[in-house]
C-alpha positions as CSV (number, residue, x, y, z in Angstrom):
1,X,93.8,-72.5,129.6
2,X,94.2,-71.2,133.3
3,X,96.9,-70.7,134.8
4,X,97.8,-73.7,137.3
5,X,99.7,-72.9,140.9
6,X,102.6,-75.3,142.0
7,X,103.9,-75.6,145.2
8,X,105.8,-78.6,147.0
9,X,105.8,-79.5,150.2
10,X,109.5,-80.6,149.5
11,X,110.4,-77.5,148.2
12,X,110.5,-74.1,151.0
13,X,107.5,-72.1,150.9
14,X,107.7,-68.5,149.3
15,X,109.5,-65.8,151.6
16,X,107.2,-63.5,149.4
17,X,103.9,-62.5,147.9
18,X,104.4,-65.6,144.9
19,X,104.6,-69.3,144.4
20,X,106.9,-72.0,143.5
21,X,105.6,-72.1,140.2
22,X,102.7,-71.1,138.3
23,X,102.1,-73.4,134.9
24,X,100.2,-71.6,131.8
25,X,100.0,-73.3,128.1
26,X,102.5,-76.4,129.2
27,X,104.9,-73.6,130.2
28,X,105.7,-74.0,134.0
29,X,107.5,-70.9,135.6
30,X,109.9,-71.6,138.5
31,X,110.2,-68.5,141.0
32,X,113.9,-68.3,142.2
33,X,115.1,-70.8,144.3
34,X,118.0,-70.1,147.1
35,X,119.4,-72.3,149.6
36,X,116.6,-72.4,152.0
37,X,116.1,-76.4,153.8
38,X,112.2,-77.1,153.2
39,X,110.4,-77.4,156.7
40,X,112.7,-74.6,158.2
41,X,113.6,-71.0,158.2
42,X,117.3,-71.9,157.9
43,X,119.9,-71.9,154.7
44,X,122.1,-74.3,153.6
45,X,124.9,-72.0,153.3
46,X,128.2,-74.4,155.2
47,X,129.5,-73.7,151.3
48,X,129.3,-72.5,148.0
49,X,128.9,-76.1,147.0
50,X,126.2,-76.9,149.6
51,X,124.2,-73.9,149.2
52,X,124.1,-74.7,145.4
53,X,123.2,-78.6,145.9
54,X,120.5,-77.0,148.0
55,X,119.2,-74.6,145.2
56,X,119.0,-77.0,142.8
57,X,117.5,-79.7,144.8
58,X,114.6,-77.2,145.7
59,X,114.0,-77.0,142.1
60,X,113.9,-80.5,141.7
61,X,111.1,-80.7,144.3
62,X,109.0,-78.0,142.9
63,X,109.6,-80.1,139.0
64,X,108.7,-83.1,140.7
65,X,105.7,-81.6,142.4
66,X,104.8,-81.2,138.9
67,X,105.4,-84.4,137.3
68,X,108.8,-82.6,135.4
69,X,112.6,-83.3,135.8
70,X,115.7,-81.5,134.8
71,X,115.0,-82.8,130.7
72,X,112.0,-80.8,130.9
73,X,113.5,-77.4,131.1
74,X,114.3,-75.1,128.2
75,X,115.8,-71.7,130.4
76,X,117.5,-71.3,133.6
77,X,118.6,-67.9,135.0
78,X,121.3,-67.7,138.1
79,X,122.2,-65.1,139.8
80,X,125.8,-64.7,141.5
81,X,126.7,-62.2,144.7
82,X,130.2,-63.1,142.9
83,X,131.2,-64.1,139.3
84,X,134.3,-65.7,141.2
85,X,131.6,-68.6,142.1
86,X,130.9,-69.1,138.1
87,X,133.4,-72.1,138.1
88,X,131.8,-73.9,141.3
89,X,128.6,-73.5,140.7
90,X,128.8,-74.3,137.0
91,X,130.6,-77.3,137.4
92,X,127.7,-78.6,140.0
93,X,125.0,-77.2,138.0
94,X,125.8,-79.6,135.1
95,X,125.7,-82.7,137.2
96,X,121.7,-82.3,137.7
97,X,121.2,-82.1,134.1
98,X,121.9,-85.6,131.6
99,X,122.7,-83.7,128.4
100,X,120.4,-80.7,125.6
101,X,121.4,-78.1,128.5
102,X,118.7,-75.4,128.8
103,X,119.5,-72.0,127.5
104,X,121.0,-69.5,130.1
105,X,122.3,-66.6,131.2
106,X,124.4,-65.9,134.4
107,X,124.8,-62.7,136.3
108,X,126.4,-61.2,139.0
109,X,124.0,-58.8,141.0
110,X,124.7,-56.5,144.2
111,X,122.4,-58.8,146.5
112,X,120.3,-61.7,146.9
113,X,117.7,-62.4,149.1
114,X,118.8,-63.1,152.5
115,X,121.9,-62.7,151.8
116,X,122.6,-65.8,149.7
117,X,125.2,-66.4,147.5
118,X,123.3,-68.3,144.9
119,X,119.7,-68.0,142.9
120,X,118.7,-69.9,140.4
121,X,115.1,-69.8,138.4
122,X,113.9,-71.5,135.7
123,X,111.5,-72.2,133.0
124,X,110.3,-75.9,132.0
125,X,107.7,-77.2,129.3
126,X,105.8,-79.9,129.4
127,X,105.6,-82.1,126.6
C-alpha cells in the first residue's frame, strides 16, 4: 500500500515542509495542530480555552477530510508551554471525544510554534 496525503481545506495549511496527514496501512498520521483559523494567517489565541477549541477543531477537519471522527483515534500527543494549562485543556479535550479515550501522553516543552500555548497531534486507524 502507498502512502495517501490528507489535507483539508477546513483545516490551515502547513506552516512547514509536511501535511495534515499522511495515511499508510489504515493508519492515518495527524501533524500537530495549533490554533491557527483555516483561510488566515491568524491564531485563535483570545484564551486558553479558545485556542484549544481551535486545535481540536482543526483536527476534526483534517479526520473529516478523511472520512474519520474522534472514535477513530487510538494516540494523541499534546504539548503544553505550561503544565498549569493541564486542567483547562484536559477538561475541554474530553468533551470532543464520546468515551474508549485514545492513549496519551502530555508534556510541557520550552516552545511551540508561533508561540502557542497548545499542540496537539494525533494518530487515527481506520477500520
Amino acid at each position: 500500500m502507498e502512502k495517501q496525503i490528507i489535507n483539508s481545506s477546513h483545516a490551515p495549511a502547513p506552516i512547514g515542509p509536511y501535511n495534515q496527514a499522511v495515511e499508510f496501512n489504515h493508519m492515518i498520521f495527524i501533524s500537530g495542530q495549533i490554533a491557527l483559523i483555516p483561510g488566515t494567517n491568524t491564531l485563535n489565541m483570545e484564551s486558553i480555552e479558545l485556542e484549544t477549541k481551535q486545535v481540536l477543531d482543526n483536527l476534526k477537519a483534517i479526520l473529516h477530510e478523511a472520512g474519520l471522527s474522534f472514535a477513530n483515534i487510538v494516540k494523541t500527543s499534546i504539548f503544553l508551554s505550561d503544565m498549569n494549562l493541564f486542567g483547562t485543556v484536559n477538561g475541554i479535550y474530553e468533551t470532543y471525544f464520546e468515551s474508549d479515550y485514545p492513549a496519551r501522553e502530555t508534556v510541557q516543552v520550552a516552545g511551540l510554534p508561533r508561540g502557542v500555548n497548545v499542540e496537539i497531534s494525533a494518530i487515527a486507524v481506520r477500520n
